[in-house]
N, C-alpha and C positions, 0 to 999 in steps of 0.2 A: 817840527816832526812829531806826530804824534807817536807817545810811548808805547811800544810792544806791550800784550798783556798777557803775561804768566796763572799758569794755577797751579796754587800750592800746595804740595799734600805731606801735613806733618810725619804721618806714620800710627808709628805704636801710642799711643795716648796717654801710657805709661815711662815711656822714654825721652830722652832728651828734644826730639823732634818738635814738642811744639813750643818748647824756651828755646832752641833755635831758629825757629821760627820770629818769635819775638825778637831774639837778635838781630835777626834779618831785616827786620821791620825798620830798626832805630839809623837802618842807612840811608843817606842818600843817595836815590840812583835815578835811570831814566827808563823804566819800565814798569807796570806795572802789576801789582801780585793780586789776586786775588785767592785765599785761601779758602779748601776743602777742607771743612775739620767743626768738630764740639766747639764752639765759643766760648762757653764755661771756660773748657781744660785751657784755649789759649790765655783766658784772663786772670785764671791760677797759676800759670806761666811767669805774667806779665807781672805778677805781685808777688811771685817767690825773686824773681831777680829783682825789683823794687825796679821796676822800667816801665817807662808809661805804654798805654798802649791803645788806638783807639778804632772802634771796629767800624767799618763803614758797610753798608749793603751792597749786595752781589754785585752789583752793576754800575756802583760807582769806583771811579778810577782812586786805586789807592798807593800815588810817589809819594808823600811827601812822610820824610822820618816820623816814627811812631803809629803810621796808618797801615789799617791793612782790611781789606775788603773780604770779606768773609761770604761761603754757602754755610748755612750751620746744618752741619750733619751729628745728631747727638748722638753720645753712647747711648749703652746701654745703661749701663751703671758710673758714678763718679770714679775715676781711675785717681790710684791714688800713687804719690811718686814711684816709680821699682815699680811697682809692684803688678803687673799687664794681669788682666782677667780675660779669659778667652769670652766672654759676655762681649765685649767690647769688637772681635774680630768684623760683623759686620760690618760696624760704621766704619773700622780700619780702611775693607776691603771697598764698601758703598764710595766711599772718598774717590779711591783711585781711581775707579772706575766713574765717576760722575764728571772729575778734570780730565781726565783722556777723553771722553767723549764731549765733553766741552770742546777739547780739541779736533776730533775728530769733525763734529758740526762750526769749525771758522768761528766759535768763539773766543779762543784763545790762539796764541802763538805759540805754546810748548808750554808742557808740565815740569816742574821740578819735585821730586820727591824723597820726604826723607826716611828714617830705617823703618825699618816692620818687623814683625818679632812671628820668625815663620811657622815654629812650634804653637804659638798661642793661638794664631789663625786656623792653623788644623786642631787643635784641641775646639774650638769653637766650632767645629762640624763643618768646615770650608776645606776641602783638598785645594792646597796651593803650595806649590814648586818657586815660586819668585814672582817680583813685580816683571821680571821681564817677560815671562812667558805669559802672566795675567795681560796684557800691554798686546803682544803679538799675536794673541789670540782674538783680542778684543778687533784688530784694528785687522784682521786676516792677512799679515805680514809676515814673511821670513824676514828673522833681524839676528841681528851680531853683536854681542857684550865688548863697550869698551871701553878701559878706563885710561886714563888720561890725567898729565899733570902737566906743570911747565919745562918736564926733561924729553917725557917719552909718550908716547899713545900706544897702546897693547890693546891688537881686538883679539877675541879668542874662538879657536874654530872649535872646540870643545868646552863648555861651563863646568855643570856639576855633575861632574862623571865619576865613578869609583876607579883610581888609576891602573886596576888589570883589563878595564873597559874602552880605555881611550885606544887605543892601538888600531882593535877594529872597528873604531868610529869615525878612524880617519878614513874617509874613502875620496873617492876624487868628486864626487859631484857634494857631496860637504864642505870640502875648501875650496873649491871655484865657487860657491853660493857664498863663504866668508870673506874671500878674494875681490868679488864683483862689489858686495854692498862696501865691504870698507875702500873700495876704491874711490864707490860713487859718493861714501859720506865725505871724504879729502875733499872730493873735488867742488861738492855743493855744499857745503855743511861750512869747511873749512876755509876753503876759496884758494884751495890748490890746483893750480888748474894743469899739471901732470905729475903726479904723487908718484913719489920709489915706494915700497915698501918692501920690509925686509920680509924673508920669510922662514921664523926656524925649521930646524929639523925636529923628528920626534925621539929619536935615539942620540947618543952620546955620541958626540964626534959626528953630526947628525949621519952617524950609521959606519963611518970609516968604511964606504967604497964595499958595503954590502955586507964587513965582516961583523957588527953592531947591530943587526937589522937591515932588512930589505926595502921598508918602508919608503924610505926616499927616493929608491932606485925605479921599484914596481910603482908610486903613486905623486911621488910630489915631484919631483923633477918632471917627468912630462905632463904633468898637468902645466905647472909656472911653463916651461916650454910652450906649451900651446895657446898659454893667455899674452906670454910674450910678442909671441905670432899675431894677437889683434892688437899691440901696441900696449900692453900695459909694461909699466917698468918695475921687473918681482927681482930682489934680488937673493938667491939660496938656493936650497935649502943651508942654514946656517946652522953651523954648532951653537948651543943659546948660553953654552958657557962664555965665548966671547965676543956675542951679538951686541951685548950691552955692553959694550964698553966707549966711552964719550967719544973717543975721535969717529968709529963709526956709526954712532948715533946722529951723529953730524949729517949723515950722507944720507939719512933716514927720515920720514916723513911720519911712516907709521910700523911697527914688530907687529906679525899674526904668529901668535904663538899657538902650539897646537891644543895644549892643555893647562886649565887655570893656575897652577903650582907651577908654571914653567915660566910665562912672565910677569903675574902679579907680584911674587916678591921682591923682586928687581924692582918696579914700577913705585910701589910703596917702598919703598927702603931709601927714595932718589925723592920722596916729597910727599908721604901719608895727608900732611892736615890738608895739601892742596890738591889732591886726587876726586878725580869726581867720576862716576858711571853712569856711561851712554848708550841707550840703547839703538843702534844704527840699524833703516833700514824703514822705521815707521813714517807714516806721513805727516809727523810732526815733530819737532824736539823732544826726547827726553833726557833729564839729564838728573841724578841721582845723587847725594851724597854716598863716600865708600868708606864708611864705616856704620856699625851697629848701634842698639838703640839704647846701649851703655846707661844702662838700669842703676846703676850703682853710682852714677853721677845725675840724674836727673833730682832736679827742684834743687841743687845745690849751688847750681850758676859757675859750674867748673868747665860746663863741656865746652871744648874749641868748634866756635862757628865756621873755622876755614873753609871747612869742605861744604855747606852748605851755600855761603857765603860763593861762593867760584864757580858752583854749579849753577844758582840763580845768574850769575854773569855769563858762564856761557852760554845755558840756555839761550839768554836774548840778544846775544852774538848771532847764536846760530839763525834764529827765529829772525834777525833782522836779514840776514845774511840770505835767508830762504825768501824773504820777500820783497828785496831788490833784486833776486835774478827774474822773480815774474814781474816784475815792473819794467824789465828792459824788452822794448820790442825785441820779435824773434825776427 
């Protein structure tokens, strides 16, 4: 079987992202990476943790431990541990965008990418909101944030929102667009082939029967009502105080929670190092480490690979997963 092939995009240049990367490298696996990124930074990487590392060109396949196949896209300037220059935010953002359209043109089977440091990309004269919306704009997709671990998957119908905002953000054709894609990523992404998914409410008690907020009453009950009607299986609106709790996580495929603080810290608090972020909805895999570019551990060889590490495995889960359903006749 030939190995899936990944593109890999460190991140902040400054940040742990490209010695996790090098971590990444020294595994044995059955896919193949090719990384977006400075060559330099990754071979300063490679000699702050004292780990071999050996770079191969674009186009050669790089399994085997310690290889790893590089585009070199230079900074601007030497990035030095800590310490991000917004000089640098070009090649940050050229990266990302060079392995998504790798992907987009059937050179790759899905991107993995690690943290970015969102202040220093705009101090470097780039307006940027997140990799996700850079990604969804690139590829003219509605997509849904999801993260995910070995307890729970949390997509969110609301991201970064100021919480007196999320209320009227919930409208109904927003969570039937959250609804549909995290349906369709179960079903093909995951190989669930008819996903429950729960669905919070936005109020305490989600709403105690109108006394809490109308919210559920006026919009998310007969929405899930009418998507129930084409066969999907929604079950809620749920209180999210006891949505998470193991017996009925059990019964559960995937939580849409309505706003970021309402299921991430459940999500992280059940398995941080092995959480990873999805963006659902693109026509290719993305799949993200969930955490930041933890400046104050970079070139010190402290940072925990997990999450990068889980993300390159699913990615090529998914990415294989996407390419034996086109290999079965229709």
């Amino acid at each position: 079987m030939t190995p899936v092939r990944l593109a890999l995009v460190p991140g902040e240049p400054a940040g742990v992202g490209p010695e996790l990367c090098v971590r990444l490298a020294q595994r044995s696996r059955d896919y193949s990476l090719t990384t977006f990124a400075d060559a330099r930074t990754l071979q300063t990487a490679a000699k702050a943790l004292s780990l071999p590392l050996r770079l191969l060109g674009p186009d050669e396949p790089a399994t085997q431990p310690g290889e790893l196949a590089v585009v070199d896209i230079p900074n601007a300037v030497v990035p030095a541990f800590g310490q991000p220059d917004p000089r640098n935010a070009a090649a940050v953002i050229g990266a990302l965008r060079d392995a998504a359209q790798g992907c987009l043109d059937g050179r790759f089977a899905g991107v993995v990418t690690g943290p970015v440091h969102k202040a220093v990309i705009n101090e470097g004269g780039i307006a940027y909101t997140g990799t996700t919306e850079l990604l969804a704009e690139q590829a003219g997709r509605e997509v849904v944030m999801m993260l995910a671990n070995d307890v729970v998957r949390v997509a969110l119908a609301t991201t970064h929102l100021p919480l007196r905002e999320v209320a009227d953000a919930i409208t109904a054709p927003v969570l039937e667009r959250t609804l549909r894609i995290t349906h369709d990523a179960l079903r093909h992404d995951f190989g669930i082939a008819d996903p429950v998914i729960a669905v919070l409410g936005l109020n305490p008690h989600a709403g105690e029967a109108g006394h809490l907020g109308r919210e559920e009453i006026e919009v998310i009950e007969p929405l899930l009502a009418t998507l129930r009607e084409g066969g999907m299986r929604l079950i809620g609106p749920l209180p999210a105080d006891t949505a998470f709790l193991p017996a009925k996580l059990r019964g559960f495929d995937a939580v849409v929670a309505m706003y970021h603080d309402q299921g991430l810290p459940v999500l992280k608090f059940s398995g941080f190092e092995r959480a990873v972020n999805l963006t659902l909805g693109l026509p290719y895999p993305r799949v993200a480490v969930d955490h930041g570019t933890a400046l104050e551990l970079a070139g010190h060889g402290t940072a925990d690979p997990s999450s990068l590490f889980a993300a390159a495995d699913t990615c090529a889960r998914i990415a294989r997963t996407r390419i034996d359903a086109r290999q079965i006749p229709a």
